[in-house]
N, C-alpha and C positions, 0 to 999 in steps of 0.2 A: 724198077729197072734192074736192081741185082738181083732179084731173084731172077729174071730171065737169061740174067747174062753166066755164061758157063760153056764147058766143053760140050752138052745140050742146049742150045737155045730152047726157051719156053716162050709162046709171043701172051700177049698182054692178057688174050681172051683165055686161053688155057689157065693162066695164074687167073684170074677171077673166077673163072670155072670153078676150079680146084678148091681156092679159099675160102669163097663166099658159097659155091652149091654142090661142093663135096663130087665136083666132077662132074655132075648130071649131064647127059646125054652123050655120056663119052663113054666106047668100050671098058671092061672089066679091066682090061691087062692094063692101057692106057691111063686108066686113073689110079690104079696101081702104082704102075710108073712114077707118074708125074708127083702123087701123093710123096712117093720114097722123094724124091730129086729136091722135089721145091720144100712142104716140113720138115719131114727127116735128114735134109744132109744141107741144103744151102740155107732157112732159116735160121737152124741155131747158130751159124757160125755169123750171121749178119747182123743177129743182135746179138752175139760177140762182139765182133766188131765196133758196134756204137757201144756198148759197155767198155772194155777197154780203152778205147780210144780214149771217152771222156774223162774214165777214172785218170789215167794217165798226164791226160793234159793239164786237170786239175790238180794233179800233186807236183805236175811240173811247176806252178803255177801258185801253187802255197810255197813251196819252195822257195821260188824267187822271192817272194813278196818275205818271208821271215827271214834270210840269207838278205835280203838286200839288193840281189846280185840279178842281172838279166840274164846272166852266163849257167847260173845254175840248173840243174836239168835233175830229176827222180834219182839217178844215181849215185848226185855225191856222195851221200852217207853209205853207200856200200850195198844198200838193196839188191842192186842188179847184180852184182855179185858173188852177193850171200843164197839169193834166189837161184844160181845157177849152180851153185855150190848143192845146196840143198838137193835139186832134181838132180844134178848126177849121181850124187850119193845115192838117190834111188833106184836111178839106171841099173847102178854097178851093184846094188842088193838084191835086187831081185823083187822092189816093193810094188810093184803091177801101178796100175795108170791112178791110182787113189794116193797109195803113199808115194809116189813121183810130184801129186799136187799139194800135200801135206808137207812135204818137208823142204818144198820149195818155198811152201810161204815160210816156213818155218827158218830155214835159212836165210830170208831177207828181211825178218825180224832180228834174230839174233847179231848180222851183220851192222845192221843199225843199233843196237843194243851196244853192241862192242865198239865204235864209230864216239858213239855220244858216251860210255864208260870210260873211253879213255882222253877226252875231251873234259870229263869234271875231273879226272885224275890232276890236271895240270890248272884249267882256271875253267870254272861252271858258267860263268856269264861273257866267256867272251867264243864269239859268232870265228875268231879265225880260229881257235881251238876246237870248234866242232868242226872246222874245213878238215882240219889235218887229222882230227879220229877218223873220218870218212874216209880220208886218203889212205892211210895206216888199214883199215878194216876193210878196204875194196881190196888194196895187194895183201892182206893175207888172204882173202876168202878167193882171189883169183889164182892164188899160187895154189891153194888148195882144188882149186878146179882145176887147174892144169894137172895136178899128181893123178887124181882120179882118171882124166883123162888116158892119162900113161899107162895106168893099172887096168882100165876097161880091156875087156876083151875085144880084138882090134873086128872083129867080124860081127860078134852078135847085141855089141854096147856101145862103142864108138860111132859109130853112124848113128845111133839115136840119140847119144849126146850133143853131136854137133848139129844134128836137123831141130834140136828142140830148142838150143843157142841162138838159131839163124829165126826161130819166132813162125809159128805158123799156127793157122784156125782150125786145121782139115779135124782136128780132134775134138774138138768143142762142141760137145752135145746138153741136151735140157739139162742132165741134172749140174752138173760143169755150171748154168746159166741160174739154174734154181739157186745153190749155193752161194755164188758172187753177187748176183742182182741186188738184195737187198743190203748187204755191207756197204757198196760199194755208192749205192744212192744217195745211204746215208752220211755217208763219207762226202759225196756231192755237196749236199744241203748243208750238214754241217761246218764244212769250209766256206760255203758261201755266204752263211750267216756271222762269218768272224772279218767280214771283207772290210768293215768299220773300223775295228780293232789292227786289222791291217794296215790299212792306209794310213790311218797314226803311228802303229809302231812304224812304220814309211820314214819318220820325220827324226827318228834316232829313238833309242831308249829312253835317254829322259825326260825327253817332252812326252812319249805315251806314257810315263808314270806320273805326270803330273795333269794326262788328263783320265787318269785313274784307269788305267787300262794293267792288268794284269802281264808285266812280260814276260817274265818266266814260265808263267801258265800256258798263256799263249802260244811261246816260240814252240815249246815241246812237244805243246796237246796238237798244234798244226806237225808239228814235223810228224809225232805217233797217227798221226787221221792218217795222212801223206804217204808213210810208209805204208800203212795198212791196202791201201789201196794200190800203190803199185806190186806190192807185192803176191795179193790178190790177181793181179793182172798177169804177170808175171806168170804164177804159179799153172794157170792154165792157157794160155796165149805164146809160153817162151820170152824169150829177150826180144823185145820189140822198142828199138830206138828214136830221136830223133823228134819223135811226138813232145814228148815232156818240155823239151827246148824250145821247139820252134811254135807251137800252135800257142802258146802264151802272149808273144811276142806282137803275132797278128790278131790276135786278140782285142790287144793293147791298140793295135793301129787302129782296129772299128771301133774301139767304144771308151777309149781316154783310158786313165793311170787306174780308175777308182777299182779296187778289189773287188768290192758288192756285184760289179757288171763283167766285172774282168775272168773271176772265176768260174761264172754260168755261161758264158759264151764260150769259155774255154774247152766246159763241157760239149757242148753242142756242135763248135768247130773241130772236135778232136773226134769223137765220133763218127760225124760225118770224113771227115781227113781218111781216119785207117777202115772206114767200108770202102771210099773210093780205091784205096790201094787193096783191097782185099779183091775190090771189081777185078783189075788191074792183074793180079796174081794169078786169077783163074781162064783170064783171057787171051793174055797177049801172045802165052806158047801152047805149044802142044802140052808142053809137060807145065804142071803147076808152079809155081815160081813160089818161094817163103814167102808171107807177106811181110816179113822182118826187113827183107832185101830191101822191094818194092819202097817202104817206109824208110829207106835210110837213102835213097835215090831220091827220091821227091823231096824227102824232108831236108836236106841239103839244098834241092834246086831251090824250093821255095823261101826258104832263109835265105840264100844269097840274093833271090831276086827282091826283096822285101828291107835288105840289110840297109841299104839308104836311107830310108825311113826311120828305121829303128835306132839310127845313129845319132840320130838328130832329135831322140826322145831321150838316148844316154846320156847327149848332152846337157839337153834340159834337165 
């Protein structure tokens, strides 16, 4: 269905044509056409789409589950941030659409790097010291994105700063898909297989240390998976909100508390979450809408709609 859907409608037979017999029995220009439309410009961005989505949702969603906290969302530690920081610094370099996704991951590493440096500065094992490095390391790496912003050249840097902020696909090509796909899988799996180790450290620290669960290992190697992937998302997608928070949540409502089921659905409903809004981005105007926008509309409506439920699992 998304492939069809666009400022071109394509109907179902045309996309099987194309996919499955390379166009067969359709003019030269025609399968031409439809070849550019439906591979080259709206596949890669649709498994975009389900890649980020789920990375996203998933570290939204490790998060939570090592935090504690149902409030937590990918950016506390300062990622989104540092990631924005990053790509504008590239903006304003001049470093072309490679070092734009290099130093965006690169700045949503170091953000969290700096986040949890200044969190053992004061005390290593406690969870509200790493809240407040996050905080301290989102407003510096924000304030420094503001200065960039200021220093951009207001005509030929500033508008690509803020369109790459506001989160959009139109740019996500194979090799963009080649690079991230596999980190980003394993980032999947790998958090999914710590869902055990979760759910116990779930019950405080000292009861997972006493059922031999590694905390310290744990909390960090999930929060470094965590980061890696959102900032991977990040790096080539823009700032794209509201997933990390919300698709965890509803998660939790189809398949209980347990991490092991909580994390692979998260994938799957976040995935699917930001292609419906990516539908959504390409259809509803004339002009293409960010799908950052899209994602922070729905993803709002759908947590408030859902928020009753979820209150009555904070309670429990």
């Amino acid at each position: 269905m998304s492939l069809g859907i666009g400022r071109y409608p394509v109907g179902f037979g045309d996309i099987v044509s194309v996919l499955l017999h390379n166009g067969a029995g359709m003019t030269v220009e025609r399968r031409a056409l439809l070849q550019t439309i439906l591979v080259q410009t709206r596949l890669p961005r649709i498994v975009g789409a389900i890649i980020v989505g789920a990375a996203l949702s998933v570290s939204g969603a490790g998060y939570q589950a090592v935090f504690r906290n149902p409030l937590v969302s990918p950016g506390l530690l300062g990622v989104l941030a540092g990631a924005g920081f990053g790509a504008a610094l590239g903006i304003v370099g001049d470093a072309g659409a490679t070092g734009v996704h290099v130093l965006s991951f690169l700045g949503g590493g170091l953000a969290v790097a700096a986040g949890v440096g200044v969190a053992r500065l004061f005390d290593k094992a406690s969870i509200l010291m790493l809240v407040f490095g996050g905080l301290v390391s989102s407003a510096l790496f924000t304030a420094l994105l503001s200065l960039l912003k200021y220093v951009a050249d207001p005509e030929r840097q500033l508008p690509d700063i803020v369109f790459w902020l506001l989160g959009s696909l139109t740019q996500v090509d194979m090799p963009d898909l080649m690079a991230i796909s596999a980190p980003v899988l394993g980032g999947i799996v790998l958090l999914s297989l710590c869902g055990r180790m979760l759910d116990a450290l779930a019950m405080g620290d000292d009861e997972a240390r006493t059922m031999g669960v590694p905390v310290g290992v744990l909390r960090y190697g999930v929060i470094i998976v965590a980061t890696v992937l959102s900032a991977l998302t990040v790096s080539v997608a823009g700032m794209i909100g509201w997933i990390g928070l919300m698709v965890p949540h509803v998660a939790r409502l189809l398949a209980g508390p347990r991490n092991a089921r909580v994390l692979p659905l998260s994938a799957c409903l976040g995935g699917a979450f930001l292609l419906l809004c990516d539908d959504l981005a390409r259809s509803v105007s004339a002009e293409e809408i960010p799908v950052g926008l899209i994602a922070d509309v729905l993803g709002v409506a759908v947590f408030v709609s859902v928020l009753r439920l979820v209150r009555r699992g904070w309670a429990a």
